[in-house]
Structures are given as structure tokens and as C-alpha cells.
N, C-alpha and C positions, 0 to 999 in steps of 0.2 A: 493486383490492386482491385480492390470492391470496384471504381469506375467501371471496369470492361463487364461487355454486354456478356459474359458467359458466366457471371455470378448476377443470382437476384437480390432482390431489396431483403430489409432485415424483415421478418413475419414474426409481429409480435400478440399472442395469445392471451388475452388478458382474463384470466378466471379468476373465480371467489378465493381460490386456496394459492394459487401456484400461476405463475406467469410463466410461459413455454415460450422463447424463441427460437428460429429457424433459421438457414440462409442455405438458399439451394445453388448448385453449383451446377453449369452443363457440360458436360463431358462428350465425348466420343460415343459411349456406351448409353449415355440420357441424364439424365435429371438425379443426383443424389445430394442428400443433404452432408452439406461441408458443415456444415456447423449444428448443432442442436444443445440448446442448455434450459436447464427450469433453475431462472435465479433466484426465488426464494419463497414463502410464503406470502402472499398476497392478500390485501383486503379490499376489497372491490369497491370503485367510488359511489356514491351516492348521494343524495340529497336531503339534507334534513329539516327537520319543520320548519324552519325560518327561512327558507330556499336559502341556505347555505351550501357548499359543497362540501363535504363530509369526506377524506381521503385520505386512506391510511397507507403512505406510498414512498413516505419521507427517505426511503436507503435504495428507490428504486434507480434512481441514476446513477451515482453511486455503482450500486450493483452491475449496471451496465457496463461502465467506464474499466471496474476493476476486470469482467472480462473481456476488454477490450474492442465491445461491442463500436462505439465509438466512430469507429475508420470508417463504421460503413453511412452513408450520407444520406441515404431513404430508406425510410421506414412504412410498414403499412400495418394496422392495429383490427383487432376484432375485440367486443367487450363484451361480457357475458350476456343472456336474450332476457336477464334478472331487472336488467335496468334499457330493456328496450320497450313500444308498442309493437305488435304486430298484428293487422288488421285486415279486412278483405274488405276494397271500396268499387261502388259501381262509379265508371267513369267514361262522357260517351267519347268516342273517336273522334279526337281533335288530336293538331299536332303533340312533337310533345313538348315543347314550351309551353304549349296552354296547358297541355295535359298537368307537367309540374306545378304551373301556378294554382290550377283549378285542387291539385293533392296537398301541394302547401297549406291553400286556405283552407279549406275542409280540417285540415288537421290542427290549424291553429284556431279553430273553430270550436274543436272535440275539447282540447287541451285549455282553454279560453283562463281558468283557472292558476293554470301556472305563472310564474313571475319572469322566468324568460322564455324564448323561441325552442323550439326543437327542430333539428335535422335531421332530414327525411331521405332515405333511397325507396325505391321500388322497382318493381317486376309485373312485366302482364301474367296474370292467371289463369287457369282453364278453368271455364264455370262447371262448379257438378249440378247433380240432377235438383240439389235445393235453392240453386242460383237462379233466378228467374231474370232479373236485370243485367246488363253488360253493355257491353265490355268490361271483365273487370281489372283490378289491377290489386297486387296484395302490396301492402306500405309499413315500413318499417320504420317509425321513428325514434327519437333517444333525444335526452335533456340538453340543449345545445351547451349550456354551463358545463357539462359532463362531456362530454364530446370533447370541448376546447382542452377543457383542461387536463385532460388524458395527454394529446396534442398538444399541451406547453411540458409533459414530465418526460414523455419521449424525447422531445425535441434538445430538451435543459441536457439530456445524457451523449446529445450530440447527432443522431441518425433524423434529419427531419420527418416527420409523419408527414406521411402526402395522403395517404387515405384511412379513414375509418370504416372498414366493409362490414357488410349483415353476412351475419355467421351462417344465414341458408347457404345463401350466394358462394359463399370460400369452403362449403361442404362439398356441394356441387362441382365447385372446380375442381379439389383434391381427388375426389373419385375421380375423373375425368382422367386425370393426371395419370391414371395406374392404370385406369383400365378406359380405354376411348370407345369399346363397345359395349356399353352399358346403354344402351337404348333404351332397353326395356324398363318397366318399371322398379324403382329398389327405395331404400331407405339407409340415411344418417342416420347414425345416434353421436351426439356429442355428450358424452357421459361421464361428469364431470366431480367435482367432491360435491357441494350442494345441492343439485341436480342436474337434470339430463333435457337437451333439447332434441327433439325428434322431428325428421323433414323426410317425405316423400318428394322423389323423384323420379323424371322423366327427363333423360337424358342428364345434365347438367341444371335444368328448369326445375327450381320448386315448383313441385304440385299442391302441397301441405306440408303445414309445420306448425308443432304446438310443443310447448314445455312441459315435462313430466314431475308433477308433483312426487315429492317423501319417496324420490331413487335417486339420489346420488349416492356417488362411490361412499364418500364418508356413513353413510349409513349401514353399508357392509363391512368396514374399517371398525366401525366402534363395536359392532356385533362382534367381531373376532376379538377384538382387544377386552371388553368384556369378562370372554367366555373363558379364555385362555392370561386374564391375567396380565397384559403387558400394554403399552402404551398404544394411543393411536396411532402415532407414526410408526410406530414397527410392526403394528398388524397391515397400515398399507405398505411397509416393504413383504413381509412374509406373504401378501396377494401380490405381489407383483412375482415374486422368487418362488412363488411353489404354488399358490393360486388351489383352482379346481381338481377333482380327477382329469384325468387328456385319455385318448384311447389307445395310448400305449404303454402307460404304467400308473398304478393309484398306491397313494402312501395312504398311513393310519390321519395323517394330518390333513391331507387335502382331503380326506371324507369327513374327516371332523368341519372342516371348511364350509364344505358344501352343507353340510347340515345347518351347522349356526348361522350361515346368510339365506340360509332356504325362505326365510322370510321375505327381505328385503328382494332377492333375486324373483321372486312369485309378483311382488309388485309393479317390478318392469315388466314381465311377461303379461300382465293382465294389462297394463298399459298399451304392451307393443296388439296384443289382439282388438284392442275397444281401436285401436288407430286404424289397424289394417280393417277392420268392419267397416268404419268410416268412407275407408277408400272405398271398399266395393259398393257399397250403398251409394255413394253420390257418382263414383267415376264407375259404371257397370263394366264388368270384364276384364276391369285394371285387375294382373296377377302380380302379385309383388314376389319377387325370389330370390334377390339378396339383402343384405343387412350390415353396410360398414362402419363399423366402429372409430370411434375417434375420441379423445381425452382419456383421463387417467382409467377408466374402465377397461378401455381399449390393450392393456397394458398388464391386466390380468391374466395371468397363465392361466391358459386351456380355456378363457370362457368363450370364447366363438367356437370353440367344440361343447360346449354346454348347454349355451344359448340355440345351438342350431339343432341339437337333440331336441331341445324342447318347443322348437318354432317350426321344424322343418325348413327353415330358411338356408341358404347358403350364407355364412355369418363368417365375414374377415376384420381384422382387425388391418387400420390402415397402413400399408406401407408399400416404399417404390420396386419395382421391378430390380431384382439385383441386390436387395439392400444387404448388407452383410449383421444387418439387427434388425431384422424382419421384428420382432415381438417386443422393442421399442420404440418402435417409430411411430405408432398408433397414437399417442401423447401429443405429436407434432403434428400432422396432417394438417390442420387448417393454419398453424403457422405456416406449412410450406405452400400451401397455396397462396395465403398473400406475400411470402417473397416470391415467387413467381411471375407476380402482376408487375415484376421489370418489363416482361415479356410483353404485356397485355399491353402497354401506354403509351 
């Protein structure tokens, strides 16, 4: 039964194309995901000019039920960083009740404009060298309309959402998850059909995190679909099934590959550099030396051998120790981290 403490809560991924669920099981040997499913195409909620909620989501319970998603009773949800704020605020050393109240106000301050409240988590920061004020604190807000209502579609399919988590925070914990000595400094990518968020890390602790414009997957998808004549969705199965060159055998197709997204793949590379300059310029001596992947990118044959030719980085794609689908599991990770958070609460 889902009850017992050796299965976690359902980890529900909510992105612009594709909603990824999760449910991690604990065994003897550690942590594997008992379950993993993407149940359908997804359209991400949002707000439209008349503060209305705008959600195109109508077959998502539904969807659930029919995989009998249901039985399980907690849920924890992440939403794409498309429809969050994230911001870096100076705040002085007070508890942290005052500290929340004093992030609250500020934030319904900024936002004064909108028709309803927004809900707020946050993180203490490390200031860099352009940080003059502190303490600071980086805050993550989202439309609280959007929030709930996420939280009444989940809940309608049966699993209650008990939390909404910021997608740094569930990056953070997933690496953790795989690898607990990652001290050092490294880097998320959650790379997704519409675009990619990117978060530096120290240990588990975002250091930085900023959204990467015109790279998402889908932008490599339509390039192949395109060049070769065949539909969107078969050029992202044909990336996920044969993908890049790897360094152990190249077909006429995967060089064709490589060439036709040579575009869009140059644009996350120029991204991942202006970030990593970033880092060194405000955190001096911070070396960044891995790079783990997560969403549909992650999911691409052979690009963390791609990617890591052309960054020098140590570049993985997310998955558990032992996994017996090491080169699908990358899709999931931050699902599995908020089932996880059974553990945490």
C-alpha cells in the first residue's frame, strides 16, 4: 500500500508540453522509481488579461485516475519557472517570522498591481562581489490563483497536493539524491520543450538561477522535423532513439542531427558560458565542473557526451544509482525529488 513509509508521495512535474509523474520506492539496495509516467501533452496554466485563470487541463484527472494514479493520497507538484518571479532581495537578520512577513510585504508591494496575492518560498543567498547589502535572501513567487488551482486539479484526481515546491529547490535535492558528494560547485539544467531553467549550485543551496531564452527542446524537435520532413513528435521520439553522435558509434543520421540542431545546441552553449562568466565574476574562484541534466533534454541520446565535448564540463543526465533505464530517467528527476519529500516532513 502507498500508506507505508517505504514508498513516497506522487512527484508531479508540471511543464508547458508534458506533465511527468513519479513515485519513488525504498528498497534494500536505495531509492528506485516504482513508477514513472508522462500522461499527456500539457498546457501550462496561466493568467489572462482579465485576471482570469486560463487552463487547459480539462483530461488531467482523468488521466490520472485511468493510471491509477489515484491510491496514492499525497501529492507534491512543481510548475514551470514561466509563470513564477524570481528575485534576489536584501533583508536584515530578523527572525524568520519577521523575516516571511517583512518578504511577503515587499513582494505584495512589487506586485501591487495584480488582482490577487501571490505565494512566496525562499532561500538565504550568498551575496557576490555586486551584492553590497545583506543579508540576502533569493524569493520565489507565483500567482496564488495559479497555485490553488493547480492544487484543486491534482487534488479532484484524488492524491492531495500538500506542496507546491520551487523547481531550484527539487533540482537541488535530486542531485543530492544520486550523488551526496557534490559539494563542490556544479549546475542544473532543467531543459524542457519551451525552455530551459538553469541553477548553479553549492551543495544542494542555489547559488544562481535564471531562465534561458529560444532553447528549449522543442526548438531542436522542429529543426529536425523540418529538415527531414516528418512531424514534431516523431522528430522528438527520433532525438530521444538515436539522438547525437556518442563516442562509440556515429550513423549517417545522427551527423545529420547534429548538424540541423547545430543552431539551436550553439545557443544553450553560449548561454551555459555568459552563466558560468557570471559565476566567476561575482563568486571569484567558484569552478564549476559538472552539469546535470533534467527534462526532455536530458533524454536525448548521447548529448551529455556532446554537451561535455563542447563545455569541458562533466555533463550527466539525471538518474538513480542502479537504475536499469539510466538514459530515461533524466525526464523524471525533479518528479522524484518531490516524491521523496515523504521523507523530508
Amino acid at each position: 500500500m502507498f500508506g507505508r513509509r517505504s514508498q513516497g508521495w506522487l512527484g508531479i512535474d508540471w511543464g508547458s508540453r508534458t506533465i511527468k509523474l513519479a513515485c519513488l520506492e525504498r528498497t534494500e539496495d536505495g531509492l528506485r522509481l516504482k513508477r514513472k509516467i508522462i500522461v499527456r501533452s500539457a498546457g501550462e496554466p496561466s493568467m489572462k488579461g482579465d485576471g482570469r485563470l486560463a487552463f487547459r487541463e480539462s483530461d488531467f484527472p482523468s488521466a490520472l485516475i485511468k493510471e491509477g494514479i489515484y491510491r496514492r493520497p499525497k501529492a507534491a507538484c512543481v510548475l514551470p519557472m514561466s509563470l513564477a518571479d524570481l528575485r534576489t532581495l536584501s533583508m536584515p537578520d530578523v527572525d524568520i517570522e519577521s523575516r516571511r512577513r517583512m518578504i511577503e510585504g515587499e513582494i505584495e508591494d512589487i506586485f501591487s498591481d495584480e488582482s490577487t496575492r501571490r505565494v512566496v518560498d525562499y532561500w538565504d543567498a550568498i551575496p557576490g562581489a555586486s551584492h553590497r547589502a545583506g543579508p540576502l535572501v533569493h524569493v520565489l513567487s507565483m500567482n496564488e490563483a495559479v497555485a490553488l488551482r493547480v492544487a484543486e486539479k491534482v487534488t479532484q484526481s484524488g492524491p492531495v497536493c500538500e506542496v507546491i515546491d520551487a523547481l531550484p529547490l527539487a533540482m537541488g535535492r535530486a542531485i543530492q539524491m544520486v550523488d551526496r558528494r557534490q559539494d563542490s560547485p556544479h549546475l542544473g539544467l532543467d531543459w524542457g520543450y519551451t525552455g530551459a531553467t538553469l541553477t548553479a549550485f553549492r551543495g544542494r543551496k542555489p547559488l544562481y538561477s535564471r531562465s534561458l531564452r529560444d532553447c528549449g527542446t522543442g526548438r531542436l524537435a522542429r529543426s529536425l522535423a523540418e529538415a527531414i520532413n516528418i512531424s514534431v513528435v516523431d522528430a522528438e521520439q527520433l532525438l530521444v532513439e538515436k539522438g547525437l553522435p556518442g563516442s562509440d558509434s556515429t550513423s549517417e543520421l545522427q551527423e545529420l542531427t547534429s548538424q540541423v540542431i547545430a543552431d539551436a545546441v550553439r545557443t544553450l552553449l553560449e548561454q551555459l558560458e555568459t552563466t558560468l562568466s557570471y559565476i566567476e565574476a561575482e563568486w571569484p574562484g567558484t569552478i564549476v565542473e559538472g552539469l546535470w541534466l533534467f527534462g526532455g533534454g536530458a533524454s536525448i541520446r548521447n548529448m551529455p557526451f556532446h554537451l561535455a565535448e563542447k563545455t569541458g564540463l562533466q555533463v550527466k543526465s539525471w538518474s538513480l544509482p542502479g537504475s536499469a533505464d539510466p538514459e530515461n530517467e533524466g525526464a523524471f528527476g525533479v518528479a522524484a525529488a518531490l516524491s521523496a519529500l515523504a521523507w523530508e516532513t
